[in-house]
C-alpha positions as a Markdown table, in Angstrom:
| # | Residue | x | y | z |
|---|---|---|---|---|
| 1 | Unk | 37.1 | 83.5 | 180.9 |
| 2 | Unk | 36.3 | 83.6 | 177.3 |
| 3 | Unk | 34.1 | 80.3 | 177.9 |
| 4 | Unk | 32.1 | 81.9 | 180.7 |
| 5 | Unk | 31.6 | 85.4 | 178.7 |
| 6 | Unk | 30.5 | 83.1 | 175.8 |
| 7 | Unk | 27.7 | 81.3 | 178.3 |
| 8 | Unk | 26.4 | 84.6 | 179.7 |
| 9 | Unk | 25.9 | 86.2 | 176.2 |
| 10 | Unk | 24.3 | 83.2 | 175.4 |
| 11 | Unk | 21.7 | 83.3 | 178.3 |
| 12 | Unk | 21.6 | 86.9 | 177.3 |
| 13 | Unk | 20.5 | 86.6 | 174.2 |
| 14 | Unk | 17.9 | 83.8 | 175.1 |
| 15 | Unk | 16.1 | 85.9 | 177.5 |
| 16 | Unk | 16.1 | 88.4 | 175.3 |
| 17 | Unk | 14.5 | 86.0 | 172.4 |
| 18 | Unk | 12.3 | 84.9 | 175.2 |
| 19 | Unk | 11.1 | 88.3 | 176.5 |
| 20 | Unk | 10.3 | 89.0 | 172.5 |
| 21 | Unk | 8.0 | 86.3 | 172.0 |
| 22 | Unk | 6.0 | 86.8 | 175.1 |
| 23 | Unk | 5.5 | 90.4 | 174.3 |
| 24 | Unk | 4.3 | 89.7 | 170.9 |
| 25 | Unk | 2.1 | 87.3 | 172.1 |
| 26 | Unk | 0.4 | 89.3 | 174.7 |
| 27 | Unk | 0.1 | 91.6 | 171.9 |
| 28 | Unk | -1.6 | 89.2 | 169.6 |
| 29 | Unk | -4.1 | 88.5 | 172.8 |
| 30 | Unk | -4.7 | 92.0 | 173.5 |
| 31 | Unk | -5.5 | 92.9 | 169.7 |
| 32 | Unk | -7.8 | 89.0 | 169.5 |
| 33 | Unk | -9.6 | 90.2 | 172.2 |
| 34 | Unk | -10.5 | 94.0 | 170.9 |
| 35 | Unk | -11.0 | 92.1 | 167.8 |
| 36 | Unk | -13.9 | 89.9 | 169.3 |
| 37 | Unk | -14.6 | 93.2 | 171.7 |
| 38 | Unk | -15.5 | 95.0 | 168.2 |
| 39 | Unk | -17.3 | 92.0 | 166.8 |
| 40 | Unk | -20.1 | 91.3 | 170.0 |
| 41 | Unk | -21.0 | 95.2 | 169.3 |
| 42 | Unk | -21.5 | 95.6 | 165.4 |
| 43 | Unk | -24.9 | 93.8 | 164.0 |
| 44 | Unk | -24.6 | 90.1 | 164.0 |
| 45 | Unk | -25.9 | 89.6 | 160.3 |
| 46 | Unk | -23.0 | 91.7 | 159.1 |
| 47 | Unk | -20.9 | 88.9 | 161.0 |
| 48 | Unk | -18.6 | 87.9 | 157.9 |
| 49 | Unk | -18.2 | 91.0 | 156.2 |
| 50 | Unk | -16.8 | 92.3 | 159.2 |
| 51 | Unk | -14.6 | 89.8 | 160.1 |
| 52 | Unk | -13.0 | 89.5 | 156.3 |
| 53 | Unk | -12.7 | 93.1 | 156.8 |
| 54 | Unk | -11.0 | 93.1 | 159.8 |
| 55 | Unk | -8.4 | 89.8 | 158.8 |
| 56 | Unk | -7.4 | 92.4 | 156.2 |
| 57 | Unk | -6.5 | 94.8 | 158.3 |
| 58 | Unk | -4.3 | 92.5 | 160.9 |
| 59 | Unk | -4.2 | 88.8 | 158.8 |
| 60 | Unk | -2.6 | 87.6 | 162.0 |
| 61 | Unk | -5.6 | 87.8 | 163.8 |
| 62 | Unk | -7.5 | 84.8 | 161.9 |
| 63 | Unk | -6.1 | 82.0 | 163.9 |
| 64 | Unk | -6.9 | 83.3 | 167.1 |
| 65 | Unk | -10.3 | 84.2 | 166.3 |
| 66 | Unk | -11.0 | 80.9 | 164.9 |
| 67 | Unk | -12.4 | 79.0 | 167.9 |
| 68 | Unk | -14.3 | 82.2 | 168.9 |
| 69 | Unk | -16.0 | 83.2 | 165.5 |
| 70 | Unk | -18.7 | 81.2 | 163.9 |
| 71 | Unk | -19.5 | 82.1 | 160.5 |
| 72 | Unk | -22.5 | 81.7 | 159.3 |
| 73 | Unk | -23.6 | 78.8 | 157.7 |
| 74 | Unk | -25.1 | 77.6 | 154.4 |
| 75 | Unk | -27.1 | 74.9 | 153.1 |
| 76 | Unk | -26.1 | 72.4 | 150.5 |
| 77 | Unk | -28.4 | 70.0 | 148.5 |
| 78 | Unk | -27.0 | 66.3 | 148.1 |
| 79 | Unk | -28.9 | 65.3 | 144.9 |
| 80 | Unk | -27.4 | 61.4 | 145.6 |
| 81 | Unk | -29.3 | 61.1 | 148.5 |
| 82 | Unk | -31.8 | 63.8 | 147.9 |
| 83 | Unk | -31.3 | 65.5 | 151.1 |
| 84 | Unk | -29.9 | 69.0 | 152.3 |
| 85 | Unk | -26.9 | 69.3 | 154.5 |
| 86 | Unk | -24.9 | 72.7 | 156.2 |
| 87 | Unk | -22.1 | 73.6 | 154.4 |
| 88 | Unk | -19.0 | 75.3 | 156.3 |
| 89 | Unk | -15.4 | 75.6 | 157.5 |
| 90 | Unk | -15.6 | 72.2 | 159.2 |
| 91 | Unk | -16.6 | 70.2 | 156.0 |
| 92 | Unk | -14.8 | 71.9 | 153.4 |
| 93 | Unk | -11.4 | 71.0 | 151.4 |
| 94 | Unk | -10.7 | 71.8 | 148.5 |
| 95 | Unk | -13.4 | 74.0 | 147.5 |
| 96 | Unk | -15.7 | 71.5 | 148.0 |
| 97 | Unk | -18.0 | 70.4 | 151.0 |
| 98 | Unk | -18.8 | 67.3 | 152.4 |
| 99 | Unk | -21.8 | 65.8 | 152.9 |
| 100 | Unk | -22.8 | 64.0 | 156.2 |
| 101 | Unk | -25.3 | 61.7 | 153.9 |
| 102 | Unk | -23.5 | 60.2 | 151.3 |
| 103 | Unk | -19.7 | 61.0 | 152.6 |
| 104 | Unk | -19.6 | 62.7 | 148.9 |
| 105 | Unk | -17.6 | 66.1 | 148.4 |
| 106 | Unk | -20.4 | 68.3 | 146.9 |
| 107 | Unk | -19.3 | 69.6 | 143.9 |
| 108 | Unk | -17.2 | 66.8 | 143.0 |
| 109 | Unk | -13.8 | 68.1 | 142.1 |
| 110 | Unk | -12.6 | 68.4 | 138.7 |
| 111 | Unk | -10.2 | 65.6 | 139.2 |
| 112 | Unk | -12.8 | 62.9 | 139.5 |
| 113 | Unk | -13.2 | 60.3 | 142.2 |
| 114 | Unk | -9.1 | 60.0 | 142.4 |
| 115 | Unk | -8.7 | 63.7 | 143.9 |
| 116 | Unk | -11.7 | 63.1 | 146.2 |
| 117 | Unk | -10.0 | 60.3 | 147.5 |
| 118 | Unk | -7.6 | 62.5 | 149.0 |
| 119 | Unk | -9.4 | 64.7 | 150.4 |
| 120 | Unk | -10.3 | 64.7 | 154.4 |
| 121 | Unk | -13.1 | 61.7 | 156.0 |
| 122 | Unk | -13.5 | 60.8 | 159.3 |
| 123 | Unk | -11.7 | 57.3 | 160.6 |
| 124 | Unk | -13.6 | 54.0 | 159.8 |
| 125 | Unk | -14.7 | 53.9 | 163.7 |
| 126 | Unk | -15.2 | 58.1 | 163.3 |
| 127 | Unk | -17.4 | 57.9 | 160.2 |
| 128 | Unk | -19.4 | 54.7 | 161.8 |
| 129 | Unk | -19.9 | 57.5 | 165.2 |
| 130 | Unk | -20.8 | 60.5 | 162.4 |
| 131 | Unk | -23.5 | 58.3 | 161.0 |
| 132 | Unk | -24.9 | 57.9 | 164.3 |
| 133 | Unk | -24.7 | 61.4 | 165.3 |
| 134 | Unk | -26.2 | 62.6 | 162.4 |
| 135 | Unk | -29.5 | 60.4 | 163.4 |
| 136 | Unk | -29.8 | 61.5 | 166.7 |
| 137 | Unk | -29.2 | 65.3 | 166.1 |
| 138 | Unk | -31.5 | 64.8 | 163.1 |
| 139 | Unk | -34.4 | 63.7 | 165.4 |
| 140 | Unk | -33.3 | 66.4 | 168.1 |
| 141 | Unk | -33.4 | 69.0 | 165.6 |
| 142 | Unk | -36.7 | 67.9 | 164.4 |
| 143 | Unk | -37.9 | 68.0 | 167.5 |
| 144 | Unk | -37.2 | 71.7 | 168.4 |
| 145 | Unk | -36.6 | 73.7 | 165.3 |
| 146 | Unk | -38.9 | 72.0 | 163.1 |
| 147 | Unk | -38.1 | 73.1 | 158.9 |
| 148 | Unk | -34.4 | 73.3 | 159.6 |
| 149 | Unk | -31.5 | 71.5 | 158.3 |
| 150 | Unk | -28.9 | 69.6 | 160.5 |
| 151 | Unk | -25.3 | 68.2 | 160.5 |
| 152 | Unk | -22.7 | 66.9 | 162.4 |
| 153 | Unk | -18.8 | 66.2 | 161.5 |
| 154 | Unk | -16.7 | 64.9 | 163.1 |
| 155 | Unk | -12.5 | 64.8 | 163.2 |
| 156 | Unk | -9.6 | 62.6 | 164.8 |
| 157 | Unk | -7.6 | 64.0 | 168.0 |
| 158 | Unk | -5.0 | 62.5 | 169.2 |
| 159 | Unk | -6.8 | 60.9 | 172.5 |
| 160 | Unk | -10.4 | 61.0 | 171.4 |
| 161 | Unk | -12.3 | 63.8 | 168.8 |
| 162 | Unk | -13.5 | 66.8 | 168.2 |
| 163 | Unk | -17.3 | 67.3 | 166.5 |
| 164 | Unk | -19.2 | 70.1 | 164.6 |
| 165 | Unk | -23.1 | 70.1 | 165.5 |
| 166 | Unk | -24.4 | 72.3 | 163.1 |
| 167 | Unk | -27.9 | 73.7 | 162.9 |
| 168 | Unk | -29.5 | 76.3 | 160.7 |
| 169 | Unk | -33.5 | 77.2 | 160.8 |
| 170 | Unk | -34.7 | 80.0 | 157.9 |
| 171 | Unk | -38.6 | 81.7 | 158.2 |
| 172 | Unk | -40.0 | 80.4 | 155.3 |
| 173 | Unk | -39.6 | 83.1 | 152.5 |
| 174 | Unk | -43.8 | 84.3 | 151.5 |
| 175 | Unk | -44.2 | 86.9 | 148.8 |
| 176 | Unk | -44.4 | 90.6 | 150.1 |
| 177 | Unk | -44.8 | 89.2 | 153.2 |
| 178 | Unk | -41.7 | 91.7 | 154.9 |
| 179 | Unk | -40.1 | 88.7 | 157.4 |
| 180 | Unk | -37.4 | 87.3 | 157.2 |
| 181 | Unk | -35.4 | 85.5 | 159.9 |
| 182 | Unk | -32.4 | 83.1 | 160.7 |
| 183 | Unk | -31.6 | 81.0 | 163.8 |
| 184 | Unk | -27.6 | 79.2 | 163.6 |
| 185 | Unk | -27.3 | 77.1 | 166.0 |
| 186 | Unk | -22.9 | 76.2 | 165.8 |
| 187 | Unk | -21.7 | 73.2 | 169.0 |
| 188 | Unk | -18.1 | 72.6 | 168.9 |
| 189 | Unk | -17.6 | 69.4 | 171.3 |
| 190 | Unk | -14.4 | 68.3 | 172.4 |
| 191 | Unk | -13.6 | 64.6 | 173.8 |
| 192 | Unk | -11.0 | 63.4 | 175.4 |
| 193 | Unk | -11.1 | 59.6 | 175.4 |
| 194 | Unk | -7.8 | 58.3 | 177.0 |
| 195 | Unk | -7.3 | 54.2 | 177.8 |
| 196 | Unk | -5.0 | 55.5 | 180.8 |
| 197 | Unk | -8.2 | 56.9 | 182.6 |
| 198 | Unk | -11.3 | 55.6 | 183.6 |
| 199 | Unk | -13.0 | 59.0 | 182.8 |
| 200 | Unk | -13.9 | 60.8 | 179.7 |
| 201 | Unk | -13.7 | 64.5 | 179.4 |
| 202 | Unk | -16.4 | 66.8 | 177.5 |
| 203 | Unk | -15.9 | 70.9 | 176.4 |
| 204 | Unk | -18.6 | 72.0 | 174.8 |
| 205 | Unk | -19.1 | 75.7 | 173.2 |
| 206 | Unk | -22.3 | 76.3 | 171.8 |
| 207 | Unk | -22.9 | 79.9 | 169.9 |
| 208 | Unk | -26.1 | 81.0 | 168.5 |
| 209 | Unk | -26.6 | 83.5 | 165.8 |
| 210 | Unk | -30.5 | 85.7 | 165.7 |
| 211 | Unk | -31.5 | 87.7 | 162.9 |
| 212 | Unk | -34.8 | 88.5 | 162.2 |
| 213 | Unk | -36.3 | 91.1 | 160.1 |
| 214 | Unk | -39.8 | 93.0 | 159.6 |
| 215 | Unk | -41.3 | 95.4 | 157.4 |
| 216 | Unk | -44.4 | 95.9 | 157.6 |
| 217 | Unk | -45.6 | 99.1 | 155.5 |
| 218 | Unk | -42.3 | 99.8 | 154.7 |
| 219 | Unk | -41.1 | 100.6 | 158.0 |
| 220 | Unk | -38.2 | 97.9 | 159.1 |
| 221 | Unk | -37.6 | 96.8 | 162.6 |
| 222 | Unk | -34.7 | 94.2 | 163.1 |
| 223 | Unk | -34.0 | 92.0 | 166.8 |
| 224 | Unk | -30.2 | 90.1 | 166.2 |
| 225 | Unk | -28.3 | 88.3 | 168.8 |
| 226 | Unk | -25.3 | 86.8 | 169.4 |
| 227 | Unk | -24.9 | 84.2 | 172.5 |
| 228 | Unk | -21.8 | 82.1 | 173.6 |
| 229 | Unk | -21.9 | 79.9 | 176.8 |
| 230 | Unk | -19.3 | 76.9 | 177.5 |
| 231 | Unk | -19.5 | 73.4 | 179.3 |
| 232 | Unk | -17.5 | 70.9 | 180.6 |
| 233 | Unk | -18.7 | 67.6 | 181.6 |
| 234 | Unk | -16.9 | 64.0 | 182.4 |
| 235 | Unk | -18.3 | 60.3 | 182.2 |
| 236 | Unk | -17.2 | 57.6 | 184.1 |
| 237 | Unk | -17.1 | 54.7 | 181.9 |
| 238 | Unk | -16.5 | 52.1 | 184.9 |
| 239 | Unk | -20.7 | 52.7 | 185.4 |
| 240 | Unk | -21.9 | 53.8 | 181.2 |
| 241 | Unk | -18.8 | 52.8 | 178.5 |
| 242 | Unk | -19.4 | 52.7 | 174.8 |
| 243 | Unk | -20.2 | 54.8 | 172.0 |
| 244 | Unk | -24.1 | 55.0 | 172.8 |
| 245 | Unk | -23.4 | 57.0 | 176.0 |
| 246 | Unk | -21.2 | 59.4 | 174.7 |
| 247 | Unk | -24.4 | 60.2 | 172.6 |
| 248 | Unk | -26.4 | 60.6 | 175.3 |
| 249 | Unk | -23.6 | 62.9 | 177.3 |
| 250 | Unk | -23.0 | 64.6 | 173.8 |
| 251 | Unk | -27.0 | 65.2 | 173.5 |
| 252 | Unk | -28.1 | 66.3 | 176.9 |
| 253 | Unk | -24.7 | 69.0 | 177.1 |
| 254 | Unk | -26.0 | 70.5 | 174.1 |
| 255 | Unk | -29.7 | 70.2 | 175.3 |
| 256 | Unk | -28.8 | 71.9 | 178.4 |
| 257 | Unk | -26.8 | 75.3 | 176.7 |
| 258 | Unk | -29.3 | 75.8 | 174.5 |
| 259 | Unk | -32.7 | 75.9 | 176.7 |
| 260 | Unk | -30.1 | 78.2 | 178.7 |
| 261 | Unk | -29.6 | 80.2 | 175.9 |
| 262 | Unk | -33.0 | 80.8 | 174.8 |
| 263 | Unk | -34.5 | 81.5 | 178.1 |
| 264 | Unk | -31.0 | 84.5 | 177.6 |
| 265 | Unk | -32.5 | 85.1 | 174.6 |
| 266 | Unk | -36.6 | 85.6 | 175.6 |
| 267 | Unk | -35.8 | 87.2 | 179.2 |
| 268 | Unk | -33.1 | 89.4 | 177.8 |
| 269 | Unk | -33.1 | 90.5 | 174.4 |
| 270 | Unk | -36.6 | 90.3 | 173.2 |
| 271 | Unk | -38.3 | 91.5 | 176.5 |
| 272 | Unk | -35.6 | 94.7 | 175.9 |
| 273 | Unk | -37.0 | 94.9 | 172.7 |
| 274 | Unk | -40.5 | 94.5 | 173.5 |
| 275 | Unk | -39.6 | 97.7 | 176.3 |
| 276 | Unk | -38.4 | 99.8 | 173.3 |
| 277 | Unk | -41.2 | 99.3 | 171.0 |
| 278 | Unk | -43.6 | 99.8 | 173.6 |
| 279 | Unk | -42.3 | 103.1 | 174.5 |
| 280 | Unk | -42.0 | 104.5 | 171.0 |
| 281 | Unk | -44.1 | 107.1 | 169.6 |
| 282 | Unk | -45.0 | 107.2 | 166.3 |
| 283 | Unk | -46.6 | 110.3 | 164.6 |
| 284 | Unk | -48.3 | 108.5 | 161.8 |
| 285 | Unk | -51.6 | 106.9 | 161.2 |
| 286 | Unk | -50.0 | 103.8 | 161.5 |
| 287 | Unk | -50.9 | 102.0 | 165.2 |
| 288 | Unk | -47.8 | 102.1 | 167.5 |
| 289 | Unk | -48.5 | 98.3 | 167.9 |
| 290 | Unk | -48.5 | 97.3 | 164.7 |
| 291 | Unk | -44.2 | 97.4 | 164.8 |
| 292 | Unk | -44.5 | 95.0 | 167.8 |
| 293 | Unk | -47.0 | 92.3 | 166.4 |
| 294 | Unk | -45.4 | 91.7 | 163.2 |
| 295 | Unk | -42.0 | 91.5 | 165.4 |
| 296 | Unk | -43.4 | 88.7 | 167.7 |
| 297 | Unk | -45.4 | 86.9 | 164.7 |
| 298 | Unk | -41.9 | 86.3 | 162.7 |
| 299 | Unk | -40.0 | 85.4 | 166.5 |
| 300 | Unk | -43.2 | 82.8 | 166.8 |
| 301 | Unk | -41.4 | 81.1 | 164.0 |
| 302 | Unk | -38.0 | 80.9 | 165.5 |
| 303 | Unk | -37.0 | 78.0 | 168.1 |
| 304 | Unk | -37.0 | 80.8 | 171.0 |
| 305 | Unk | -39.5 | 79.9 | 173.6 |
| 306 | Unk | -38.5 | 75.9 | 175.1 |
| 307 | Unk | -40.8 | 73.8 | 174.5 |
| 308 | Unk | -41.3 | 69.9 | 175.8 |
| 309 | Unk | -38.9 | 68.0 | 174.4 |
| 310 | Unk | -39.9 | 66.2 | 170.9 |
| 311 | Unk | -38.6 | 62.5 | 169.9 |
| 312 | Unk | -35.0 | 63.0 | 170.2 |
| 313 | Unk | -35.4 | 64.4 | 174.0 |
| 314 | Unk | -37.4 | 61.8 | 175.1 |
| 315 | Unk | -35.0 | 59.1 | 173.6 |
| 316 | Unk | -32.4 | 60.6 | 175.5 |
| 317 | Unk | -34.7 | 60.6 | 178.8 |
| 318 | Unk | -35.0 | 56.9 | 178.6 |
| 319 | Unk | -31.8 | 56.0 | 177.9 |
| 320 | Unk | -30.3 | 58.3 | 180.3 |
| 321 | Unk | -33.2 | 56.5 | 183.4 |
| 322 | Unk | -31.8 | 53.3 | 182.1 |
């Protein structure tokens, strides 16, 4: 008897455990979830004070809103190889950033080359793939936000790897000339590469972060955005193999989102913005229109309206009819 009280106190006890965790789980999803809720509705460019402000409040809630966040992103100058790269989360340690050009942490840290030894790189075969990313995107994002500074990174799973393709696109800055815009472009690509299966798996998330600003005779108008779509995609490397077509699949996934995401952007948000100006009436001397033509002059400086495909596309096209 003692033995069989001792076993149901046990089970007890682990239910209860169990019942515990999946309550506080659900709770952590329910707060993420108002979290990101909160975040889609306040003005994008405020996007990192906000979400510092709001890890303060519940510092549980970082982790979770990781994958769904993307801060936004800087740019970095490698003096080595006398090119600019995008600093963030996904090539920092230390303090320090890496860049995609000379695989050189950027500022070196104050250990010399022995502590930036340890920190993170890419796999031999991983760095070789960066490289070639970095080229292609390069050319893609040539091709359709021309001005704008690119990277990729890339990091070891344990079937296959997980990639950062990074774009960032600034109006040029002109003296008192009121716009100012920025255009983040953040892809998160997962593959799963198993020698068990003749298939390899591809999740993509691409988000895109709008601001654009303009001021003409002191009166501000502002259009921001925030988009998110998914994909999911798989190659059968029985017909393509090799690290050249998992370029190509890479390329044309995040081809695909974002001409999906700007036609959002022009159909949605800028023809309600458009609607708004329109109807406005303003009781100065200043012509109504004049709000809505500076508008559209800074967005015909931003990568919003597709375009035909520059270099990069078209080297996809034929490799892809091959």
């Amino acid at each position: 008897l003692p033995s069989i009280r001792s076993g149901r106190s046990a089970m007890a006890l682990s239910a209860l455990i169990g019942s515990a965790i999946s309550e506080d789980r659900l709770r952590t999803q329910r707060c993420t979830a108002a979290a990101l809720n909160l975040l889609q509705r306040l003005p994008p460019k405020d996007l990192e004070t906000d979400l510092e402000a709001l890890i303060g409040i519940a510092p549980e809630l970082e982790q979770g809103l990781a994958p769904y966040v993307a801060r936004p992103l800087r740019v970095k100058e490698d003096l080595k190889a006398n090119r600019y790269f995008i600093a963030c989360e996904y090539n920092c340690d230390a303090g320090s950033h890496r860049s995609p050009w000379t695989d050189r942490y950027i500022p070196a840290p104050p250990g010399g080359d022995a502590e930036e030894e340890k920190l993170f790189r890419p796999s031999a075969r991983l760095g070789r793939l960066e490289q070639a990313f970095n080229e292609v995107f390069q050319a893609y994002a040539t091709s359709y936000y021309e001005g704008s500074v690119s990277s990729v990174y890339l990091w070891d799973l344990e079937e296959g790897y997980a990639g950062a393709f990074l774009i960032r696109k600034e109006l040029p800055k002109i003296f008192c000339d009121g716009k100012s815009g920025v255009w983040d472009a953040v892809h998160i690509v997962e593959v799963r590469d198993s020698s068990n299966s003749n298939y390899v798996d591809f999740k993509l998330s691409s988000t895109i972060v709008l601001n654009v600003q303009v001021s003409p005779k002191g009166e501000q108008t502002e259009l921001s955005a925030h988009l998110t779509r998914q994909a999911e995609s798989r190659l059968d490397r029985r017909k393509k193999s090799g690290e050249d077509a998992q370029i190509m699949q890479v390329g044309s996934m995040i081809e695909d989102n974002e001409n999906f995401l700007r036609r959002n952007l022009e159909c949605i948000h800028i023809a309600k913005q458009h609607s708004i100006l329109d109807s406005m009436r303003i009781l100065r001397d200043s012509a109504p229109s004049s709000v809505a033509a500076e508008l559209k002059g800074a967005m015909g400086a931003m990568p919003v309206s597709s375009k035909a495909p520059g270099a990069g596309a078209q080297r996809s096209a034929e490799v892809q009819g091959d």
